[in-house]
C-alpha positions in Angstrom: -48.9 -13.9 37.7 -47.2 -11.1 39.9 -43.6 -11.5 41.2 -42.3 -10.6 44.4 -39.6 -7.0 44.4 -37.1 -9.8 44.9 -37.6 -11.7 42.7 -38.1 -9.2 39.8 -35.1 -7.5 41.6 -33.1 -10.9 40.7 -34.0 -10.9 37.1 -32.9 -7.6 36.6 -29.4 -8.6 37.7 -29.6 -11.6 35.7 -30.3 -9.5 32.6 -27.9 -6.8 33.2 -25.6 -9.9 34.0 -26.1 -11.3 31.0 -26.1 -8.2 28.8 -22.1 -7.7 30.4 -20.9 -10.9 29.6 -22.4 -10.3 26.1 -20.3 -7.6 25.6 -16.7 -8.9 26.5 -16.9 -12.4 24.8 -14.0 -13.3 22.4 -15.2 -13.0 19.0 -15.0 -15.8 15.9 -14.1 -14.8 12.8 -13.4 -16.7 9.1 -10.7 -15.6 6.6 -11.6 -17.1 3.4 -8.7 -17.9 0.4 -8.1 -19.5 -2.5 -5.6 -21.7 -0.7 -8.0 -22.4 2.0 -9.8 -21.2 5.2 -8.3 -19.6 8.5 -10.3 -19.2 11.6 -9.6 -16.3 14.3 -11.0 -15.8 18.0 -10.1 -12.1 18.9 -9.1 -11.5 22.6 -12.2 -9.7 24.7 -9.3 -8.6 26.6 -7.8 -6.3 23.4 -11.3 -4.5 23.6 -10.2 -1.9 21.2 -8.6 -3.7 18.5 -11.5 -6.4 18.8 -14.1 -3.9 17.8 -12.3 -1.6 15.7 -11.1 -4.8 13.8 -14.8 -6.3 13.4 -16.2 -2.7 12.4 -13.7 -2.7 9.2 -15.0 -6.6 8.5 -18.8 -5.6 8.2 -17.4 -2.5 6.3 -16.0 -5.0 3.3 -12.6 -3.5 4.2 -10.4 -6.7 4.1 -12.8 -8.1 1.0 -10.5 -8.8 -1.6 -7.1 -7.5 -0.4 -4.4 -9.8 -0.5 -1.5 -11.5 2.2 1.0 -9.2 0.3 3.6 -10.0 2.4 4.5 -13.5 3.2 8.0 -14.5 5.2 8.2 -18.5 5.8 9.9 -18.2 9.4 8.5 -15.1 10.4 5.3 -13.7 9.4 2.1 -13.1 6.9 0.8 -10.3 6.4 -2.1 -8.6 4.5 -5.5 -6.1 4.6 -4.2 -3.1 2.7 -6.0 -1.8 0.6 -3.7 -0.6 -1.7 -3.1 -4.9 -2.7 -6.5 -4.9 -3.7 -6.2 -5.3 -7.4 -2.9 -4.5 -7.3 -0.9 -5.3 -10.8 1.4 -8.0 -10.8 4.8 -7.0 -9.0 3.9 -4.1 -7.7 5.1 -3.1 -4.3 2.6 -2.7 -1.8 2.7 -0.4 1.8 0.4 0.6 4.6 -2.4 1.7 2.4 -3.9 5.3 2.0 -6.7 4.3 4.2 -4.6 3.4 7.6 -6.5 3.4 10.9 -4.7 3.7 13.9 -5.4 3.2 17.6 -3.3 3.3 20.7 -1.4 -0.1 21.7 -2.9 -2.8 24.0 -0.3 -5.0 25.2 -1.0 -7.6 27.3 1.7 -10.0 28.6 -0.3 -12.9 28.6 -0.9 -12.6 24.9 2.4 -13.2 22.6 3.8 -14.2 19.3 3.3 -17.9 19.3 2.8 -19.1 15.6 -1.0 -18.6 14.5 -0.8 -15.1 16.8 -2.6 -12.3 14.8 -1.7 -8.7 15.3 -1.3 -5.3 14.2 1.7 -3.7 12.3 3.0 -0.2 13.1 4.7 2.3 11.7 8.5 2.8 12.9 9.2 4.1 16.4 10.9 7.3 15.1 7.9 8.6 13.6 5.2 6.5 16.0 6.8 6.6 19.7 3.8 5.6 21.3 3.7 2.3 19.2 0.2 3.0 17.9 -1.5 0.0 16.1 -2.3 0.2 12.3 -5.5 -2.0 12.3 -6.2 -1.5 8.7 -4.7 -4.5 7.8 -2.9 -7.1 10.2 -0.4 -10.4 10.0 -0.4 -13.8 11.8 2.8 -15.0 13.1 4.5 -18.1 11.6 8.2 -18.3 13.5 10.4 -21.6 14.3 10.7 -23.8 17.1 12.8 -22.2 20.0 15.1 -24.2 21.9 15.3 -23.0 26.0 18.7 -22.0 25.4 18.3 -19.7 22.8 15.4 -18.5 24.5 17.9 -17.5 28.1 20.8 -16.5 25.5 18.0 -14.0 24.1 17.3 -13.4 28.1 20.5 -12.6 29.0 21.2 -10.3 25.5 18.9 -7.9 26.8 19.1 -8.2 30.4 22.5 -8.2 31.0 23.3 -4.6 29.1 20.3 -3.3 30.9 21.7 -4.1 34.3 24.9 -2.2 33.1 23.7 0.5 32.4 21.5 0.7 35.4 24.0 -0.1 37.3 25.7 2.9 35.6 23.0 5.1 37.1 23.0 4.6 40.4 27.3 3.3 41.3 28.4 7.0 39.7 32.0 7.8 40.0 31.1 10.2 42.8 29.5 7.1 44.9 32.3 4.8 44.2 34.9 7.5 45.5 32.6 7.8 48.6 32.6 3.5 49.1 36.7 3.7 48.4 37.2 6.2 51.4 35.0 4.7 53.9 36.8 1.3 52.9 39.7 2.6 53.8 38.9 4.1 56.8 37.7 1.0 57.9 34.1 2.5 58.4 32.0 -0.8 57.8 28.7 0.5 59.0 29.0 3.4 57.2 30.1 1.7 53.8 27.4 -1.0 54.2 24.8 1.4 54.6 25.0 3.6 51.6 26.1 0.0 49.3 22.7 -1.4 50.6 20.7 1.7 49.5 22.3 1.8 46.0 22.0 -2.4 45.7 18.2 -1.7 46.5 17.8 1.1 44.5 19.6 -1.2 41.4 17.5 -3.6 42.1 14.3 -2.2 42.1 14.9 -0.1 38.6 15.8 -3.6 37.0 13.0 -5.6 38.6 10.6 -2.8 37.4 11.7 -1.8 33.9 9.9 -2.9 31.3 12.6 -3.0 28.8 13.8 -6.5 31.5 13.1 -9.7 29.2 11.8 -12.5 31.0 9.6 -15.5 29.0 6.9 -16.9 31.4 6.5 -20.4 31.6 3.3 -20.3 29.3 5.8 -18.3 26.9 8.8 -20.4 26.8 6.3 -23.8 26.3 4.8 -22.1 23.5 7.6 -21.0 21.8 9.7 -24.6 22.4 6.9 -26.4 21.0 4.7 -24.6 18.4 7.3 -21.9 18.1 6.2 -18.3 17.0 8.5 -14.9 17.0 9.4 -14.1 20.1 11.4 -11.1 19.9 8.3 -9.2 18.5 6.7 -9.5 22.3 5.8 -5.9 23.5 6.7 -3.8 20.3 3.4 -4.8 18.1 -0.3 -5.6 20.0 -1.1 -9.3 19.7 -5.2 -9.4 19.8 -6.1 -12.8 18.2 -5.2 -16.1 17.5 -5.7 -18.9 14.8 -7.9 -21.5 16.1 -8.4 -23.7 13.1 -6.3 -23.4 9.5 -2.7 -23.5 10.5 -2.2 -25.9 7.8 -3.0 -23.2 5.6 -1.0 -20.6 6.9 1.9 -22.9 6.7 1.2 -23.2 2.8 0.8 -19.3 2.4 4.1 -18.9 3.7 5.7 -21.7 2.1 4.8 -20.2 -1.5 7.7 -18.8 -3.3 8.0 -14.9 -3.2 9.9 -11.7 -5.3 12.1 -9.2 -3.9 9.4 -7.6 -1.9 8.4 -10.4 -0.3 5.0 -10.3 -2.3 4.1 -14.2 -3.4 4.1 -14.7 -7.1 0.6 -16.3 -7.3 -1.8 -13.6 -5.1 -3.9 -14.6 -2.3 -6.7 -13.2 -2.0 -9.1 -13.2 1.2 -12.4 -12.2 2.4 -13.1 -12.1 6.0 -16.4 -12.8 7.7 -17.5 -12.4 11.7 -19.0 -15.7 13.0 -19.6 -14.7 16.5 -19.6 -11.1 17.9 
């Protein structure tokens, strides 16, 4: 049977169709415990924590290392490899075998409860908020109410604008606006107001430092609840999609000093769909 250039034309396009849409799905992945299972997708759109992520799964990396660090109300946290086998008590850190790749923020994806992400190292030694995907933790959080989410709005915002504001209404400025006010020049004074106004403006609207929860955000976080004010300092790439039962009891378990649960918890992780 012999096709037409067409229609062999159309079938390549199909294929190579195909083949792209293969390579950007969200993937599927199990963590197994011995207080039960959890299942992840992980974003396509966090491309490089997605695959760095499921190339430390098929190299047994998170195979028996332990949620080491479990806060009921915020979050737990685990995949070092120094809790693997670690002695009872012992304080665990970032592990000798860290791996870290640049951040991936994405403002549609945040820390609603069942949110998995990547820890960091502090900004003073790590100002370019690099991602330590050697291990990870899923957000647990509280219930938000919208007022505490627009006081939490206004606690950033509002000393932002200030110091904006600072910027651009100098000393110098405000002597200039004082003479012309004076002299009764209201063309004059209007004009150079509505250049600094636009200029303050713009600088607010644009920083990224502004704190404003979406609509998607605030029902999230007034409803399932999460930790909000950990949006745009660590890279959410995944989310729980079954098991949140089980995170609840991992973080309900009773902890010491280091925040390291008495009885251990122990996972291995498997990859259900690339």
């Amino acid at each position: 049977m012999k096709f037409g250039k067409k229609v062999l034309f159309g079938i390549a396009i199909l294929l190579i169709t195909n083949l792209s849409f293969g390579q950007i799905t969200n993937s599927i992945i199990l963590i197994e415990t011995n207080m039960g299972n959890i299942k992840l997708m992980l974003y396509k759109e966090t491309p490089k924590h997605r695959q760095n992520f499921l190339q430390l799964i098929e190299n047994g990396h998170f195979d028996g290392t332990l949620f080491y660090r479990v806060i009921k109300g915020f979050v737990a946290q685990g995949g070092s490899q120094d809790s693997r086998n670690a002695p009872a008590g012992k304080m665990i850190g970032y592990g000798s075998s860290n791996r870290t790749i640049e951040s991936e923020f994405n403002p549609k994806y945040f820390h609603k409860k069942g949110a998995i992400a990547a820890p960091r190292k502090p900004d003073k030694v790590n100002i370019f908020k690099e991602s330590d995907i050697s291990q990870f933790y899923i957000a647990h959080g509280r219930v938000f109410t919208d007022e505490e989410l627009t006081l939490m709005e206004k606690e950033v915002n509002v000393p932002l604008r200030k110091r904006i504001v600072k910027r651009f209404l100098t000393s110098s400025k405000r002597v200039v606006l004082d003479s012309l006010k004076k002299a009764g020049k209201v063309e004059e004074f209007r004009a150079i107001a509505k250049t600094i106004k636009e200029s303050i403006e713009f600088e607010y609207n644009s920083s990224k430092e502004r704190l404003e929860f979406s609509e998607a955000r605030r029902k999230a976080y007034t409803t399932v609840g999460g930790v909000p004010h950990l949006d745009g300092n660590y890279t959410v790439f995944g989310e729980v999609i079954e098991g949140l039962d089980v995170l609840d009891k991992i973080v309900n378990l009773k902890t010491d000093a280091n925040d390291r649960p008495f009885q251990d918890v122990k996972m291995n992780v498997k990859i259900l769909e690339y």
